[in-house]
Every structure is written in C-alpha cells, then in structure tokens.
C-alpha positions as CSV (number, residue, x, y, z in Angstrom):
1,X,13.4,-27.9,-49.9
2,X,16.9,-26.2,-49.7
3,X,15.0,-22.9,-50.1
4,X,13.8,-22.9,-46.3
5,X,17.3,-23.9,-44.8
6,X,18.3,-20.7,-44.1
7,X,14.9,-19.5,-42.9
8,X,14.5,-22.2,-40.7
9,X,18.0,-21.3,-39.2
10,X,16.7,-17.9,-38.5
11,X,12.8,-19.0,-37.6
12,X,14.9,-21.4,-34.8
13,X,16.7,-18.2,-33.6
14,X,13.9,-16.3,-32.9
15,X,12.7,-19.0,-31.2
16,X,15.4,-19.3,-29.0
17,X,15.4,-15.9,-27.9
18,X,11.8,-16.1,-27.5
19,X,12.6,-19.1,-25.2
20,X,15.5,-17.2,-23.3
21,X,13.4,-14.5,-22.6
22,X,10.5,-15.9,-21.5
23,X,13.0,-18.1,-19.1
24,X,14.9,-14.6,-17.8
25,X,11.0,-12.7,-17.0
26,X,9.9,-16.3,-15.3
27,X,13.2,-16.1,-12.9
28,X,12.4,-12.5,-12.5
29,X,8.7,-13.2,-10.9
30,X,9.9,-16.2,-8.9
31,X,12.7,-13.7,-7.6
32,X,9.6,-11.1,-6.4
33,X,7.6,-13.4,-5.5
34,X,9.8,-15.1,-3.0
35,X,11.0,-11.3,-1.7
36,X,7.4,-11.0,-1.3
37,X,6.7,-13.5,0.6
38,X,9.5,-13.1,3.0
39,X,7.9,-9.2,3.3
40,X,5.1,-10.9,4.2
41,X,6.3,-13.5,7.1
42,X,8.6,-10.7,8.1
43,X,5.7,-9.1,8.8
44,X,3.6,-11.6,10.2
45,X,6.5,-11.9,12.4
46,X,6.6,-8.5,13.5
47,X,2.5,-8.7,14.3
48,X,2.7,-11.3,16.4
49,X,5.3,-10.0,18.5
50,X,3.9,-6.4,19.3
51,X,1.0,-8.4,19.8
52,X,2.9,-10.9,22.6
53,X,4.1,-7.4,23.9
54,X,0.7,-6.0,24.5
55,X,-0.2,-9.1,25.6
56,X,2.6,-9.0,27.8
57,X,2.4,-5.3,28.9
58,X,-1.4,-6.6,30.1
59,X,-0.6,-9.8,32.4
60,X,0.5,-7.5,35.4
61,X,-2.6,-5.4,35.5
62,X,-4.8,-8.1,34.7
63,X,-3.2,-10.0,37.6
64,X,-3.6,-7.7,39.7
65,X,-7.1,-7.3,38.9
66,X,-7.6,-10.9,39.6
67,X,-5.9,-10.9,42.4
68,X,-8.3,-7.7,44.0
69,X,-11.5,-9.3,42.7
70,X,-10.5,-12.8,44.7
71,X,-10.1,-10.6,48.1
72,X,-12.8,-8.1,47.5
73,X,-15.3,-11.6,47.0
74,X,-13.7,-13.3,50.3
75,X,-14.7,-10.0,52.0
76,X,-18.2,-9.9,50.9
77,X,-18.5,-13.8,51.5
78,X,-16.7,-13.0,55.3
79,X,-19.4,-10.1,55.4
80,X,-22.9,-12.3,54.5
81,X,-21.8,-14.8,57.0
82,X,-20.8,-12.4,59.7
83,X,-25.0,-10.6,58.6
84,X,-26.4,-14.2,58.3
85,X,-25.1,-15.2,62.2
86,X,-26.4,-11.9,63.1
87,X,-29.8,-12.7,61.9
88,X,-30.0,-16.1,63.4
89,X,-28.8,-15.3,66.4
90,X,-31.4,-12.2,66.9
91,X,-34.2,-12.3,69.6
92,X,-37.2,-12.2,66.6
93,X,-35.9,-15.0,64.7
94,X,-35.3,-17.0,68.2
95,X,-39.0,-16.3,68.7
C-alpha cells in the first residue's frame, strides 16, 4: 500500500494544476464575456440615441407638416361652405 504514496502525491499534483487551470481559462471567459456584453449595451446605447436624434431632427418638419395640413383642410372646409351657400342661395334651386 506504501507503493502508491508517492504516486498519489504526484496523481494529486496534477490534479491540482488541472484544477488551477481550468479555474484561470473559466475567469478568462467570464472576463470576455462581461467586456462583451458591455460592447453590446454600449452599443445598444449608441442606437438608440442616433435613433432619438433622427427622431428628433424629424419633429420640426413633421410639425410643420401638421401644422399646413390643419390650415390647408380649414380652407377647403371655409371653401365647400362658401360653394354650398352659393348653391342654395341660386335662383334654380329657389325654384
């Protein structure tokens, strides 16, 4: 039984640096995992906010577009009612 002593001694060694190893890679992945993750809110982060800008750069316009479409239909509405009294108030329809 003495015999394996000193392997055992040197089978545990091995095993130990197996261990150490295998502990040093596994810290090495979580270390580019978490970089890559942070690459990858950071650029989340980054999408979002050229997309805000865009959205931004579009509210003015868009406004304004609004804005024209409102006037442009109170001046057609203003302009049937204006042809609608005319056509009621003509001699044939009077008739």
């Amino acid at each position: 039984m003495d015999k394996l002593g000193p392997r055992r001694g040197t089978v545990n060694k091995h095993i130990d640096s197996i261990l150490q190893r295998a502990e040093r890679e596994a810290e090495a992945i979580r270390r580019a995992a978490e970089r890559d993750a942070e690459d990858t809110l950071r650029e989340a982060v980054e999408a979002a906010q050229r997309l805000l800008d865009r959205l931004d750069g579009l509210e003015f316009p868009l406004g304004s577009l609004v804005a024209d479409l409102r006037q442009e239909t109170e001046e057609v509405s203003r302009q049937l009612e204006v042809g609608e009294q005319a056509i009621g108030s003509s001699p044939e329809n009077k008739a």
